[in-house]
N, C-alpha and C positions, 0 to 999 in steps of 0.2 A: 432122626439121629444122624442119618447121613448127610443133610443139607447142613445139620450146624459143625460136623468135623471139615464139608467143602467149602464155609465159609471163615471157619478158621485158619482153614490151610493158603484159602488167598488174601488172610488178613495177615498172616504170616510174611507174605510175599512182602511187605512194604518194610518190616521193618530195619533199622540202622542196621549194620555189621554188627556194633558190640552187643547189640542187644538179641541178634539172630545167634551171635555166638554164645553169650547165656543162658541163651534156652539148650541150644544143641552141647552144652557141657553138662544139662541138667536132664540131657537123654531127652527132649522131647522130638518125635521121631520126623515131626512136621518140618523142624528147623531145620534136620537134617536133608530132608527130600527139598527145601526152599536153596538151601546152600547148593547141593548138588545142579539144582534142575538150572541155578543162577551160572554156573561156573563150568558147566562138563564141556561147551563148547572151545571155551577161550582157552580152559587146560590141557582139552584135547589138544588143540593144535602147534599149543608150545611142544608139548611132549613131540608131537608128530613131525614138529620141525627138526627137532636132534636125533629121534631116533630114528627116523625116515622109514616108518613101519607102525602097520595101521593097527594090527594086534597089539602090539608090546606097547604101541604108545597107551589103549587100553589099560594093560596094567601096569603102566606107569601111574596112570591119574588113579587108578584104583589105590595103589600102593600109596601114592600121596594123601588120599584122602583118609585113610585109614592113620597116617604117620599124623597129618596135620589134623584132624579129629582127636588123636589120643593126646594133643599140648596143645589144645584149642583153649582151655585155662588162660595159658601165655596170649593170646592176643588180648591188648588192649588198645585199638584202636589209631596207634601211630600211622599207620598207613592201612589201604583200604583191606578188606576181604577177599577180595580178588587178586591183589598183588602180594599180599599175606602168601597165599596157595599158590602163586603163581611161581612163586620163589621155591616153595619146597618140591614142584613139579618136575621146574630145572634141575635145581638138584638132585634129584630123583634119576631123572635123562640122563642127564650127564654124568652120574655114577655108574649107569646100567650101559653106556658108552663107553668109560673109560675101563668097565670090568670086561666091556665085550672086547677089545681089543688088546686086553692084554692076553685073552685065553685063547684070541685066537687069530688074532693080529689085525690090521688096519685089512690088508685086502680081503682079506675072506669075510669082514665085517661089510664091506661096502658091495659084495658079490651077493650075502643076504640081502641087504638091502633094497639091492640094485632094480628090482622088479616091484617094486612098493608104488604105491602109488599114493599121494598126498588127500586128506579129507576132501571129500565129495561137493562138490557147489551144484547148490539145482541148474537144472536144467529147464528145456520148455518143454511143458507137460499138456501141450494143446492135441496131441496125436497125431501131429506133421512130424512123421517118421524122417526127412530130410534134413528137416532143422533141427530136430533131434539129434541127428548123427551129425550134423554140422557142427552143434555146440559142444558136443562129447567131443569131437575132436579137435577145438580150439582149447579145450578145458584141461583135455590131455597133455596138450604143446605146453599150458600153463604150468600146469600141476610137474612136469617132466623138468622143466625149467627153474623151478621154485629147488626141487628136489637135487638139481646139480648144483647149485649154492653152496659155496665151503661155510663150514658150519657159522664161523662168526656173524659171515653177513645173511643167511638163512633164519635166525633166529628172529633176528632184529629184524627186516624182511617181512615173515609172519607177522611178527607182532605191530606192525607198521601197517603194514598195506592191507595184508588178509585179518587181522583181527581191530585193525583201524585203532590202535591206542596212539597217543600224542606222542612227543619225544619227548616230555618230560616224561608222562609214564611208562614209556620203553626203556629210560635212563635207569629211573628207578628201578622196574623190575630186573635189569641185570646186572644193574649195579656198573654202572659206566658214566661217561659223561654228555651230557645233551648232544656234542658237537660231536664226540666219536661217533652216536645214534645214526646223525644226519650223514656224516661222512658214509660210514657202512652200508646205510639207505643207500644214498647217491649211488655209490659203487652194484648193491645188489641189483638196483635199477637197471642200470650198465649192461649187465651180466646176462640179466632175463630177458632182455630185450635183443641183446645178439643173439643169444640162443633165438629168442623165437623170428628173430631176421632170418636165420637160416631154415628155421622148421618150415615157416607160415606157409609160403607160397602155393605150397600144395594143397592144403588144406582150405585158401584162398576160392581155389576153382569151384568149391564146394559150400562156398559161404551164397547167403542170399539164395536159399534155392527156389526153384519154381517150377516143381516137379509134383511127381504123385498126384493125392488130393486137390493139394493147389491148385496144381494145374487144370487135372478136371472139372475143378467147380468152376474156373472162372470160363472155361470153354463151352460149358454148360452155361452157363448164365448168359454166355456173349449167342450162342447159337438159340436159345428161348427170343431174347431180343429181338434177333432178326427172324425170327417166325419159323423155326426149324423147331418145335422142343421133342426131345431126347423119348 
C-alpha cells in the first residue's frame, strides 16, 4: 500500500500547473505536498527579500499559501504556477511591510531587521573546518550585502541572481518593464559589489586555507615518501 501512495506522489510531481491545481481544489493532499515541495524555495526567498527576516518571511509563504490555496479555483493557466504564488507572496511582504511601518515606523522596522540574516546557501561539508569558516564568511559579506539593497533593487536582485529567473520572468512577476528589471539588476550589481569591495579584504587572508587537516595529511604524506612515516 505504501509503494503505490510513493509512486503516485512522484507521479504527481510531473504534472502541468492546471492540472496540479485541479487536483489540489479537489483536496487531494498529494497535489498539495507536490505544489509546496515545488515552490517553498523560490517563495521563501522573495518573501525574504522584502521582509529581510527569516521567521516572518515563514509566515509570509505560509499565509500566502493558505490565501492562494483558498482561490486556487481562479487559476487557469495564463501564466505559470510559480509566478501565480509568487505574486500573491509579494503581496503578502509588502502588506506585512507597509503595516510594519506604519505601527512602528521605518527606523525601528529596519533596527528589527537589521540583525537577519538572508536564506542560507550550502556550504563545504567535507569537514575542513577552515574552508568551512572561510565560506561562511564570504557567504556572510554576500548575504549582508544582498540585505543593504533598498528594497526596489533587492527584490529584483533575488529573483535575478539568487533565484536565477529571466527578465522577462522577473518583469512579470512584479509587474515592471524588462528594461526597468535590467536597469535595477545593473544598479543592484553596483551596490553589492562596493559593499563587498569594502568587506572582502579581510576575509580575503582567510580564503584558500591550508591549514588544520589539510595541512597535516599532506605533511604526512610528504614525510611517509621520504622514509620518515609518522
Amino acid at each position: 500500500m505504501s509503494h503505490i501512495r510513493t509512486d503516485r506522489a512522484e507521479a504527481i510531481d510531473t504534472l502541468a500547473d492546471v492540472e496540479l491545481a485541479r487536483r489540489a481544489v479537489a483536496r487531494d493532499r498529494h497535489a498539495f505536498r507536490a505544489i509546496m515541495k515545488a515552490h517553498n524555495q523560490r517563495l521563501y526567498r522573495l518573501a525574504r527579500s522584502i521582509v529581510r527576516n527569516d521567521s516572518e518571511a515563514e509566515d509570509v509563504v505560509q499565509e500566502a499559501y493558505v490565501l492562494g490555496f483558498a482561490h486556487l479555483n481562479r487559476f487557469r493557466g495564463d501564466s505559470s504556477l510559480a509566478t501565480w504564488l509568487s505574486r500573491i507572496v509579494i503581496n503578502e511582504a509588502l502588506g506585512r511591510l507597509r503595516k510594519k511601518r506604519r505601527s512602528v515606523g521605518v527606523a525601528n522596522a529596519a533596527n528589527q531587521s537589521g540583525g537577519a540574516t538572508i536564506v542560507q546557501f550550502p556550504v563545504d561539508n567535507t569537514g575542513d573546518p577552515e574552508r568551512t569558516m572561510a565560506q561562511r564568511q564570504i557567504l556572510q559579506l554576500v548575504e549582508q550585502a544582498t540585505d543593504a539593497l533598498p528594497d526596489i533593487y533587492r527584490t529584483v536582485f533575488v529573483a535575478r541572481v539568487i533565484e536565477g529567473l529571466s527578465v522577462e520572468e522577473t518583469a512579470a512577476l512584479l509587474g515592471i518593464r524588462a528594461q526597468t528589471v535590467k536597469t535595477r539588476l545593473h544598479r543592484a550589481r553596483r551596490l553589492v559589489r562596493e559593499r563587498l569591495d569594502e568587506e572582502i579584504g579581510p576575509v580575503l587572508l582567510s580564503a584558500f586555507p591550508f591549514a588544520g587537516r589539510r595541512c597535516e595529511r599532506l605533511t604526512s604524506a610528504v614525510m611517509s615518501r621520504l622514509g620518515f612515516p609518522d
